[in-house]
N, C-alpha and C positions, 0 to 999 in steps of 0.2 A: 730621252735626253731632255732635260729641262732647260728652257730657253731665258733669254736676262730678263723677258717682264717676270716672269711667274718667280723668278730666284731674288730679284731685287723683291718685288712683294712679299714675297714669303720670310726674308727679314724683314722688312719691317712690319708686317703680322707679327712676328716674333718677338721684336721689342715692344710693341705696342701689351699684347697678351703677357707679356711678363710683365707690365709695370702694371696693365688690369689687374691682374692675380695679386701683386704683391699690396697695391693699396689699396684698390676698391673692395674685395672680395673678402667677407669677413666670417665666413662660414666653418667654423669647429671642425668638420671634416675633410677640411683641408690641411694638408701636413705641409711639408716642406717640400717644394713642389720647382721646379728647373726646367723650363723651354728648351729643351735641346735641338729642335729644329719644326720646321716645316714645311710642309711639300703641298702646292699649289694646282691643281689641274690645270691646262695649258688654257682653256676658256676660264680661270680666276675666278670659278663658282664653288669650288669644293676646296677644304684644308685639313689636308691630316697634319694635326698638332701632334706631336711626341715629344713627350713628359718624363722625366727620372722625379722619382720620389725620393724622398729619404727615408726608411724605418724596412719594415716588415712586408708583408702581403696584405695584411689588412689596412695598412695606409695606404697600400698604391689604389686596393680597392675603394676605400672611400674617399680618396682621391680625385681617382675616377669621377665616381659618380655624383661628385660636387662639379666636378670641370662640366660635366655633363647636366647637369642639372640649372650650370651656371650659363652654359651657352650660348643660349637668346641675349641676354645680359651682356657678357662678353659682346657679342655683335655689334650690341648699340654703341656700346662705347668706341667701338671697331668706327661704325658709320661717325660719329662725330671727329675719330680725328683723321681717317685717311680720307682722298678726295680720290675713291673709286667708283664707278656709277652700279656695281654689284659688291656687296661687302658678300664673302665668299661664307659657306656653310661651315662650320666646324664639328671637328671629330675628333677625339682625344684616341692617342695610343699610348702603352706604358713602353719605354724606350729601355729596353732592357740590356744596352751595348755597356753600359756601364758595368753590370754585374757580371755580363762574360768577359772583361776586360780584368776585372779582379779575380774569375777565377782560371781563367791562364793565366796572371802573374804568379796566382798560386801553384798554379803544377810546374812553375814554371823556377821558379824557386823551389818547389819540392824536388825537381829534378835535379838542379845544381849540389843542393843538399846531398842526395845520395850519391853523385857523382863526388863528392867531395871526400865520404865517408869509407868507398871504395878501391881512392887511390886508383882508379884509372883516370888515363888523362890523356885521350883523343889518341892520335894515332906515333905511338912510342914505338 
């Protein structure tokens, strides 16, 4: 269970790395890239970042390994604008809720579909 310092910090790591990423970070392999959350260890040393991409697998890959690559970076900027006496480590994950979330919409509509096309209809 996560407690209200680690949740309260962990937004705002959150908006703080979204607004890194979106102006300071000028790296070509970086695609189009969304904070979807992150989770703070209860001693505020460690942060798993989880990221949605937008494109393919090879964008979330070199994605990745810009976030990762950019990390140190990301920090500093981390240390100038929060006033915590540990700025926490960072870790990138690719947040893949999204694309399970499209594809049960799609079985999920597939299914309506063929229920539709065989005229059954629950319990007649």
């Amino acid at each position: 269970m996560e407690g209200r310092r680690p949740g309260r910090l962990g937004g705002q790591v959150q908006e703080e790395i979204s607004e890194i990423i979106q102006r300071r970070i000028k790296d070509p392999r970086l695609g189009f890239v969304t904070i979807t959350r992150v989770r703070l260890t209860a001693d505020l040393r460690h942060a798993s970042v989880y990221v949605s991409v937008l494109g393919g697998e090879e964008d979330v890959e070199s994605s990745l390994e810009c976030l990762e690559s950019a990390s140190s970076f990301i920090r500093s900027e981390l240390a100038k604008r929060l006033r915590v006496r540990h700025i926490p480590d960072l870790k990138f994950f690719f947040d893949d809720s999204a694309v399970k979330g499209a594809r049960i919409e799609e079985i999920l509509r597939h299914l309506r579909e063929g229920d539709h096309g065989t005229g059954i209809q629950g319990d007649s």
